[in-house]
DOMARKOL-385652 format. One record per residue: residue in one letter; y, x, z negated of N, C-alpha, C in turn. Coordinates in Angstrom, 3 decimals, always signed. Example, Ala and Ser with C-alpha at 12.3 -4.5 7.8 and 13.67 -1.06 7.14 Angstrom:
+---------+----------+----------+----------+----------+----------+----------+----------+----------+----------+
! residuo !      npy !      npx !      npz !     capy !     capx !     capz !      cpy !      cpx !      cpz !
+---------+----------+----------+----------+----------+----------+----------+----------+----------+----------+
!       A !   -5.690 !  +13.190 !   -7.800 !   -4.500 !  +12.300 !   -7.800 !   -3.300 !  +13.200 !   -7.800 !
!       S !   -2.250 !  +12.850 !   -7.080 !   -1.060 !  +13.670 !   -7.140 !   +0.030 !  +12.900 !   -7.870 !
+---------+----------+----------+----------+----------+----------+----------+----------+----------+----------+
//
This chain:
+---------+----------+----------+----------+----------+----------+----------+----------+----------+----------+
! residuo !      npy !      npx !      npz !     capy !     capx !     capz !      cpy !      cpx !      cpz !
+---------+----------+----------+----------+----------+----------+----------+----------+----------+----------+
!       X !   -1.199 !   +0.826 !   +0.000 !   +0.000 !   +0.000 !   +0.000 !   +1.263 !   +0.870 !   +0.000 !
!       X !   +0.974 !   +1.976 !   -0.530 !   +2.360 !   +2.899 !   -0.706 !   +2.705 !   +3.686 !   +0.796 !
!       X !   +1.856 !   +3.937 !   +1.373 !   +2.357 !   +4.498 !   +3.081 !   +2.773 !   +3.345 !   +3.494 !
!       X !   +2.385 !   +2.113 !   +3.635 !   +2.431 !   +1.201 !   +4.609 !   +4.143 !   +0.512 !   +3.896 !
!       X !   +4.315 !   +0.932 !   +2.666 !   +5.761 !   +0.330 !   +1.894 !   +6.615 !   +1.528 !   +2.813 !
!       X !   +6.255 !   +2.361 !   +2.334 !   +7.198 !   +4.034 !   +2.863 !   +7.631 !   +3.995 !   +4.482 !
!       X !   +6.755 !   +3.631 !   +5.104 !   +6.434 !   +3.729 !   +6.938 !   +8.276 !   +2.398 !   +7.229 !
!       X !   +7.384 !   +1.167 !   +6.506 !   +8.224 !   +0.179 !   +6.471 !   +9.754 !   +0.304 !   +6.315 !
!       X !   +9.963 !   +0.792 !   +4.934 !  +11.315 !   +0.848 !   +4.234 !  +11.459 !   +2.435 !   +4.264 !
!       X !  +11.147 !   +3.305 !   +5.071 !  +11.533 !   +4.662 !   +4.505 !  +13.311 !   +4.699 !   +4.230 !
!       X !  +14.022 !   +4.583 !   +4.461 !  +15.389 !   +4.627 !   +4.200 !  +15.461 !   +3.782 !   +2.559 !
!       X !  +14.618 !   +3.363 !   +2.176 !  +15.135 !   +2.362 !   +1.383 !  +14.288 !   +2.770 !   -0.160 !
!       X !  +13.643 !   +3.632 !   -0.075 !  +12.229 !   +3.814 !   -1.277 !  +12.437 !   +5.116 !   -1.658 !
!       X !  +13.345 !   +4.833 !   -2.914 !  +14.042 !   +5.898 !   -3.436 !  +12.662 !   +7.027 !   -3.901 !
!       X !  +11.655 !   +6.337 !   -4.743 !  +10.295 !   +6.836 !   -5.283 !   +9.385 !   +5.955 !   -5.409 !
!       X !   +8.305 !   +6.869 !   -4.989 !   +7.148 !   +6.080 !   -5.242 !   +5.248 !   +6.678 !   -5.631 !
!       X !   +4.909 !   +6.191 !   -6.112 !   +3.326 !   +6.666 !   -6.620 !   +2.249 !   +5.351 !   -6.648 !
!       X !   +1.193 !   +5.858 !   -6.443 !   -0.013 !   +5.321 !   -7.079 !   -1.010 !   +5.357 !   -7.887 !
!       X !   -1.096 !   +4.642 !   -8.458 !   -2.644 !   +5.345 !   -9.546 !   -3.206 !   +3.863 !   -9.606 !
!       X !   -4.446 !   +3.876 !   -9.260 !   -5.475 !   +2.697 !   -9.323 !   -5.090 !   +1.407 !   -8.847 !
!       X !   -5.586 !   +0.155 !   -9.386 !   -4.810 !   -0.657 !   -8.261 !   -2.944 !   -1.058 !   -8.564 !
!       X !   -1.915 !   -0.011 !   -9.048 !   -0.798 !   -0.248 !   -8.717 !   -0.087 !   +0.779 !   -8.029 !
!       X !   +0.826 !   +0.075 !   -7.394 !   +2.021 !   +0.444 !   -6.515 !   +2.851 !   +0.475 !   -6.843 !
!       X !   +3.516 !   +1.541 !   -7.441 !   +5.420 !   +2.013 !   -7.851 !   +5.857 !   +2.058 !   -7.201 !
!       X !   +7.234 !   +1.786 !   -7.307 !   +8.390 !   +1.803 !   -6.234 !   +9.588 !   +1.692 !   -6.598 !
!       X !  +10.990 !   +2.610 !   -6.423 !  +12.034 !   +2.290 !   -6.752 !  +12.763 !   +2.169 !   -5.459 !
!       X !  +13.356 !   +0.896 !   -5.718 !  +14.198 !   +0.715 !   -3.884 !  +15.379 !   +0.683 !   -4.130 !
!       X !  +16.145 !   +1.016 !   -3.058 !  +17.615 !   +0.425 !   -2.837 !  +17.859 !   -1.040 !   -3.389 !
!       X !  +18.746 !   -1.414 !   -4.260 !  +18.971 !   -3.076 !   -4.166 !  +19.242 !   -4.232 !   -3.078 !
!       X !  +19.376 !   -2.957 !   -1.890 !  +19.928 !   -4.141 !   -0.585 !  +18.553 !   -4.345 !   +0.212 !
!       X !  +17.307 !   -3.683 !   -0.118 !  +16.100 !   -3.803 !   +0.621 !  +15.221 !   -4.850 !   -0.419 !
!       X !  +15.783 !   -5.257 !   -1.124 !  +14.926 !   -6.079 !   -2.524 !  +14.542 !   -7.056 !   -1.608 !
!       X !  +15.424 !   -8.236 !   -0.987 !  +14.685 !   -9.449 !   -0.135 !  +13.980 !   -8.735 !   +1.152 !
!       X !  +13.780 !   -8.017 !   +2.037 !  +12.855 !   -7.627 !   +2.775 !  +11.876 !   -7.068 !   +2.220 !
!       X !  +11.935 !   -6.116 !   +1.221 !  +10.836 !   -5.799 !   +0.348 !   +9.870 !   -6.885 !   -0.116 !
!       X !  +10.626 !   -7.942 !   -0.967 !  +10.126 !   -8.868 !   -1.295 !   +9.157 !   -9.523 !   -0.226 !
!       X !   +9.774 !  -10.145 !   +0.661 !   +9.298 !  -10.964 !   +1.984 !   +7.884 !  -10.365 !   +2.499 !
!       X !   +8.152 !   -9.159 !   +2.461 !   +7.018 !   -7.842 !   +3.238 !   +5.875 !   -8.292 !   +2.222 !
!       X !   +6.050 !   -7.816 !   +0.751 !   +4.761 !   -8.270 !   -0.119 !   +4.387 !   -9.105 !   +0.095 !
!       X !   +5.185 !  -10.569 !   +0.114 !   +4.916 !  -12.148 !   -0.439 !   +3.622 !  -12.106 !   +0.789 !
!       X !   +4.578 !  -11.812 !   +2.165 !   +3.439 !  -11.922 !   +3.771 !   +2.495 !  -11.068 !   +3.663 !
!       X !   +1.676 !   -9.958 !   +2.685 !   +0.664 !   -9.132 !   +2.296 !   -0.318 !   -9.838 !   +1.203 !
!       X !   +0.110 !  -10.701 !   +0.652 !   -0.804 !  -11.670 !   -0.353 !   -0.079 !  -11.601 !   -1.574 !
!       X !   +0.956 !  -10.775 !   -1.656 !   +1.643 !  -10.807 !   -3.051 !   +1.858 !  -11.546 !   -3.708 !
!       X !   +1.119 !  -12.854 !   -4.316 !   +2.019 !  -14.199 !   -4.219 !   +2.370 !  -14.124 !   -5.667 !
!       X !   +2.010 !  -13.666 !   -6.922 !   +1.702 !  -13.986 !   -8.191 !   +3.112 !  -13.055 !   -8.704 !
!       X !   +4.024 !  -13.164 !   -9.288 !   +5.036 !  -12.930 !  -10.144 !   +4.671 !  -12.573 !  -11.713 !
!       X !   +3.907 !  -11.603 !  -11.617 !   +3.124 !  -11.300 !  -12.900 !   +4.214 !  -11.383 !  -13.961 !
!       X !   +5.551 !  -10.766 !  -13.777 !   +6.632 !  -10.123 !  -14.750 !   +7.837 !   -9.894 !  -13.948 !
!       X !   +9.196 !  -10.116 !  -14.648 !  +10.501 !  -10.013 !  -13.717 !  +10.641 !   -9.233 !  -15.237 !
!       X !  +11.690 !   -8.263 !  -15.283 !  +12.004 !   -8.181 !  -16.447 !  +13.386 !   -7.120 !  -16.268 !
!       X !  +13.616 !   -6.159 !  -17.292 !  +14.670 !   -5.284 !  -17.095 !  +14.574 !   -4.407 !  -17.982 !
!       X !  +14.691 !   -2.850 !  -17.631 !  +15.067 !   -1.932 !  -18.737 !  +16.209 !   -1.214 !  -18.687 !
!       X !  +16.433 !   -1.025 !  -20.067 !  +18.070 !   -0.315 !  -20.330 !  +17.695 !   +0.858 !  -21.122 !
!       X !  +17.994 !   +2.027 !  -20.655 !  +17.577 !   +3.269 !  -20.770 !  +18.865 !   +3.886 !  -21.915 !
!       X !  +19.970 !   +2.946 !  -21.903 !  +21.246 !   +3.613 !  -22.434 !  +22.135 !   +4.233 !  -21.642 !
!       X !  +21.449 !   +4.838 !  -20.629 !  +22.387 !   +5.028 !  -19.408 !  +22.403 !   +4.467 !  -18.136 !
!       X !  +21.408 !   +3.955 !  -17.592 !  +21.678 !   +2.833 !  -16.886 !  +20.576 !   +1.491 !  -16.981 !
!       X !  +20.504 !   +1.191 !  -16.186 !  +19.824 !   -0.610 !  -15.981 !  +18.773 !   -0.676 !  -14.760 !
!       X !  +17.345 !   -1.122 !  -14.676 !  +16.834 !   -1.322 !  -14.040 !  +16.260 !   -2.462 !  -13.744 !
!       X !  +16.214 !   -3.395 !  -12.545 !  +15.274 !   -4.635 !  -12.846 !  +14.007 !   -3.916 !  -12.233 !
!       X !  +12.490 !   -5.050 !  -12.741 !  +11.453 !   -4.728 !  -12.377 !  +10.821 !   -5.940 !  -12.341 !
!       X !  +10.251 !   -5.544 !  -11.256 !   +9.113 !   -6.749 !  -10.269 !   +8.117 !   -6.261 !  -10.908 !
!       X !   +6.984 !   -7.196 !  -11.281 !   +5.850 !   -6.706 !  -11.298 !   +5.122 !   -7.783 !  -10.821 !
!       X !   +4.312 !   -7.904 !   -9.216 !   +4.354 !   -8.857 !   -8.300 !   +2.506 !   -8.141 !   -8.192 !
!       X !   +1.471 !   -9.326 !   -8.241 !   -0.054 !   -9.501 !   -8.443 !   -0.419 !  -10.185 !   -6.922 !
!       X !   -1.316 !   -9.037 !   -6.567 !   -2.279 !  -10.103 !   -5.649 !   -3.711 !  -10.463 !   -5.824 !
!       X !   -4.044 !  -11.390 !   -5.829 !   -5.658 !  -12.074 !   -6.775 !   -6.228 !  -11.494 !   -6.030 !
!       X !   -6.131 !  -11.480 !   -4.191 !   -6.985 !  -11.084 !   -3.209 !   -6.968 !   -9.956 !   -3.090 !
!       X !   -6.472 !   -8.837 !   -3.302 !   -6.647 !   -7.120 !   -2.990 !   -6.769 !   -6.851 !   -4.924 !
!       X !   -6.331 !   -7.641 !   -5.693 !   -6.510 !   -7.408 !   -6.840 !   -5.045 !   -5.899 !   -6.949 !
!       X !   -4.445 !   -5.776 !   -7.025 !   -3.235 !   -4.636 !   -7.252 !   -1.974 !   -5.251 !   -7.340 !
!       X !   -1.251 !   -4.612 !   -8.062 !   -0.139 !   -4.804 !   -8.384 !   +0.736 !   -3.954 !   -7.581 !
!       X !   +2.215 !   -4.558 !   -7.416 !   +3.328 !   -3.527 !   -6.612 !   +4.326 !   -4.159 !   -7.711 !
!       X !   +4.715 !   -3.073 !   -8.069 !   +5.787 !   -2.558 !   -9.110 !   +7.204 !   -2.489 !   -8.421 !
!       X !   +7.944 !   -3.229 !   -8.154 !   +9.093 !   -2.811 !   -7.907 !  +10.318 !   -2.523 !   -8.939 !
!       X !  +11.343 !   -1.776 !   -8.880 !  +12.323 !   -1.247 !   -9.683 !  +13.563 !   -0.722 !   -8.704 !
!       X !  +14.216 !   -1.395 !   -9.411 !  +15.700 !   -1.902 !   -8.783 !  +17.167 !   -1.559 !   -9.352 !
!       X !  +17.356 !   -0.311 !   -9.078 !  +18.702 !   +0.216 !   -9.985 !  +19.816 !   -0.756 !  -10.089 !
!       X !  +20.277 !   -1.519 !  -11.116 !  +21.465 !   -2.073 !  -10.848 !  +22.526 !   -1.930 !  -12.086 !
!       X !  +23.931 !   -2.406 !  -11.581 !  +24.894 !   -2.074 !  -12.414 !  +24.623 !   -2.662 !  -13.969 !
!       X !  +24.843 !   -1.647 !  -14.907 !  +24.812 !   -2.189 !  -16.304 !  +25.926 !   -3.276 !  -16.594 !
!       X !  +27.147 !   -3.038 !  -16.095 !  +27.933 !   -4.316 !  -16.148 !  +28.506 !   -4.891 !  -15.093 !
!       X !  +28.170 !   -6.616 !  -14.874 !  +28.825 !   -7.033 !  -14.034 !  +27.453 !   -6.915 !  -12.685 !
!       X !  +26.367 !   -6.550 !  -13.109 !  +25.071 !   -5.830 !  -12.123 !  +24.531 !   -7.698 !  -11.548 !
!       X !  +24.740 !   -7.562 !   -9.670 !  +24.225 !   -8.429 !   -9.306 !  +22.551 !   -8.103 !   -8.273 !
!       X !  +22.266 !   -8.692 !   -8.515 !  +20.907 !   -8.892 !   -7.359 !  +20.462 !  -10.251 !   -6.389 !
!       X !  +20.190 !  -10.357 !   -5.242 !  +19.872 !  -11.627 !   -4.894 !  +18.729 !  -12.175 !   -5.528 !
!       X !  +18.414 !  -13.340 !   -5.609 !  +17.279 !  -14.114 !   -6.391 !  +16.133 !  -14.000 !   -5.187 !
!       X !  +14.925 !  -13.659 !   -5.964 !  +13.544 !  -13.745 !   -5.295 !  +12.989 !  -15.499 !   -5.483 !
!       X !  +14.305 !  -16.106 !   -5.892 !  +13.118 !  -17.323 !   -6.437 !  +12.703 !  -18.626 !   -5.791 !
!       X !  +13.318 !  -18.052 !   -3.797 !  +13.027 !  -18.805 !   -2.759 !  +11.336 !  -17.904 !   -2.429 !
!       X !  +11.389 !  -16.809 !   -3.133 !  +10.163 !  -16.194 !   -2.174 !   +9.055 !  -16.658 !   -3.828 !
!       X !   +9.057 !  -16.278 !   -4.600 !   +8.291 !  -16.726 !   -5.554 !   +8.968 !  -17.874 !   -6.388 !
!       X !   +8.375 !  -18.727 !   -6.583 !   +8.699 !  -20.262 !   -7.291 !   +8.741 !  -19.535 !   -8.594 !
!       X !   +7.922 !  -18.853 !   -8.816 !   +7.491 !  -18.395 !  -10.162 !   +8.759 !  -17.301 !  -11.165 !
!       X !   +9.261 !  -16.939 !   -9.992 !  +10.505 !  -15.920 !  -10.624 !  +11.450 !  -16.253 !  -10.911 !
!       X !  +11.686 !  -18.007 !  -11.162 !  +12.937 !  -18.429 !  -11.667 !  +13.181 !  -18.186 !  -12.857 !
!       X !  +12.282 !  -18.637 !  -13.772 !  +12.626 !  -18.300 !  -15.582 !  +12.223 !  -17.425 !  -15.620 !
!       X !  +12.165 !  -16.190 !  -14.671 !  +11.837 !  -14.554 !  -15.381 !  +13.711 !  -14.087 !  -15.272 !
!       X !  +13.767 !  -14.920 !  -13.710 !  +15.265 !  -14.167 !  -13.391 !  +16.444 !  -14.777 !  -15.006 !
!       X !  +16.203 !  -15.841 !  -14.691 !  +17.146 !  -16.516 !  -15.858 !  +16.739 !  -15.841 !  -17.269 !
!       X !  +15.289 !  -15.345 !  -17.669 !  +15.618 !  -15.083 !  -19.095 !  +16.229 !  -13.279 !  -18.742 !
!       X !  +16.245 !  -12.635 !  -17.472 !  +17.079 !  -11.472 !  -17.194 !  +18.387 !  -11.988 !  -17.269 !
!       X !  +18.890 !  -12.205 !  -16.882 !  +19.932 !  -12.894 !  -16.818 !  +20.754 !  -12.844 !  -18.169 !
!       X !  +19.886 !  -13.857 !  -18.860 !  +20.392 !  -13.806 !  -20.418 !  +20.147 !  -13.200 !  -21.347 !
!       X !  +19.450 !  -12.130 !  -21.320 !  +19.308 !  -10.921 !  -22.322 !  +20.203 !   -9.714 !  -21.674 !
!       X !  +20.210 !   -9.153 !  -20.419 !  +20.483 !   -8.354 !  -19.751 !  +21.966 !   -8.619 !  -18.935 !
!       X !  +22.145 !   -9.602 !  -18.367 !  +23.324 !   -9.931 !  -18.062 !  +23.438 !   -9.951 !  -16.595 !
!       X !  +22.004 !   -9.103 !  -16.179 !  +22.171 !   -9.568 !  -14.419 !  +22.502 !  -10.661 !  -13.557 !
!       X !  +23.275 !  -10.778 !  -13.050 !  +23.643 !  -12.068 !  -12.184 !  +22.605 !  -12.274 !  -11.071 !
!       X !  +21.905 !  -12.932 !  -10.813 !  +20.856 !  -13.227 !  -10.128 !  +21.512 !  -14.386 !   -8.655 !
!       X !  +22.137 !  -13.387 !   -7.719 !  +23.117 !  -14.526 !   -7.041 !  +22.109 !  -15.455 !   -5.832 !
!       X !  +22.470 !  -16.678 !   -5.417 !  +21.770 !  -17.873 !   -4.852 !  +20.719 !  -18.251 !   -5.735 !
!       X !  +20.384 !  -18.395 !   -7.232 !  +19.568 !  -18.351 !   -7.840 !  +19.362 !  -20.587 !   -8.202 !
!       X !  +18.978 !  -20.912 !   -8.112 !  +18.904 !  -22.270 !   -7.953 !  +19.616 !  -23.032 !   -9.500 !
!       X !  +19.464 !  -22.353 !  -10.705 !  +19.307 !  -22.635 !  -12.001 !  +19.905 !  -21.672 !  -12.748 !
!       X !  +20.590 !  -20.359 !  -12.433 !  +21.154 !  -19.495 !  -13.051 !  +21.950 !  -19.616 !  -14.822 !
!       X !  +20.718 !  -20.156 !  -15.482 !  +21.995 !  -20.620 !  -16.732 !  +21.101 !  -19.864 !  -18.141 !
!       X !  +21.590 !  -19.623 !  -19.015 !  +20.805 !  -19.371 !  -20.577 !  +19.427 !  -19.715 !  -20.540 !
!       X !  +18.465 !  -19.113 !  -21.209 !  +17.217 !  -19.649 !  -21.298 !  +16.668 !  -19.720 !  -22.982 !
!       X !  +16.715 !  -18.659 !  -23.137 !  +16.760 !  -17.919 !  -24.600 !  +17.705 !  -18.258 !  -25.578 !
!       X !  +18.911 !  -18.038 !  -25.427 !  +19.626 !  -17.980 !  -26.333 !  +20.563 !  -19.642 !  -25.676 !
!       X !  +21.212 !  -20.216 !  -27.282 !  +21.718 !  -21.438 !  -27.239 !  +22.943 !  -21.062 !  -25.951 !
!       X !  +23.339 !  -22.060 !  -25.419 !  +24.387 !  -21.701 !  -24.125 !  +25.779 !  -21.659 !  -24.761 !
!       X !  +26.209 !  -22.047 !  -25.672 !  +27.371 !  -21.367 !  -26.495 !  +27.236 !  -19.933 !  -26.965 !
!       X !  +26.580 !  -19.449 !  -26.269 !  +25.993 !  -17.760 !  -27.445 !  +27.190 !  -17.018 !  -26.780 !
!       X !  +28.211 !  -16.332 !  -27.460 !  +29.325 !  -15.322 !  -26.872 !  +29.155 !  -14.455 !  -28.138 !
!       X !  +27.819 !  -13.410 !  -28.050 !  +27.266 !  -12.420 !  -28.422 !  +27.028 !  -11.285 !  -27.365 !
!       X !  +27.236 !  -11.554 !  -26.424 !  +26.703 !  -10.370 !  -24.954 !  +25.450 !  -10.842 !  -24.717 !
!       X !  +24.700 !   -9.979 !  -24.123 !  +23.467 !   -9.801 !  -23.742 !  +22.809 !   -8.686 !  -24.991 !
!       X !  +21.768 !   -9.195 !  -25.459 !  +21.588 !   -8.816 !  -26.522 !  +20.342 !   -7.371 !  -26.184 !
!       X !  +19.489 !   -7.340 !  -25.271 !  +19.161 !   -6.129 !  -24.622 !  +19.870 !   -4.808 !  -24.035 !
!       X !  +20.645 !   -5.030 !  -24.100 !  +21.697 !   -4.075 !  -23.325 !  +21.928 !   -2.969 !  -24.345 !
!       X !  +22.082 !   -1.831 !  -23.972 !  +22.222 !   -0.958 !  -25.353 !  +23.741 !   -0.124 !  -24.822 !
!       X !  +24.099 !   -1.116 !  -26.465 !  +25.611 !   -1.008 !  -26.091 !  +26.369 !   -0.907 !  -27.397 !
+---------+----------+----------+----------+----------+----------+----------+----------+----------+----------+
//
């Protein structure tokens, strides 16, 4: 899966590895919906995990996208801005990545733009605490 990602997106696949059935990958943020699209049309269909890490110095989102039929995972990771950090929503390509994007959203603060539902999940919708993941 990792040549056939690389061949595809070489301009766009900052890093990448394999070990057993997963696929790492860090992409450009502007290749995220073709990336996406490319898996979903490979059997990718399952949205195992949307999530985000904050390192203290910057912000990453991460796909972690399951296929039942090849059985492997593709890992995607997505540098984006710690503040004010937008991404387009995957949640026309997976149904399933809406309340992963939204609880990113509201811990992390990513704006998840065309996102159908973009609102609080977690925390009460009066919360003017920040994003409480963010290490800040």
């Amino acid at each position: 899966m990792l040549a056939e990602l690389k061949e595809e997106f070489a301009d766009g696949v900052l890093e990448g590895s394999e070990e057993g059935n997963q696929t790492t990958l860090t992409i450009r943020p502007s290749l995220l919906l073709d990336v996406s699209q490319h898996i979903r049309g490979a059997g990718f269909e399952y949205p195992a995990d949307i999530t985000a890490v904050d390192d203290g110095e910057s912000l990453c989102a991460v796909y972690r996208i399951y296929s039942v039929e090849r059985n492997h995972h593709v890992v995607l990771k997505v540098p984006v801005a710690r503040k004010g950090g937008r991404l387009p929503t995957v949640s026309h390509i997976w149904k399933g990545a809406n309340w992963f994007e939204r609880e990113v959203f509201d811990l992390f603060g990513v704006v998840f733009e065309g996102h159908p539902d973009l609102r609080r999940i977690l925390l009460p919708a009066d919360w003017e605490g920040g994003h409480p993941l963010l290490k800040e």
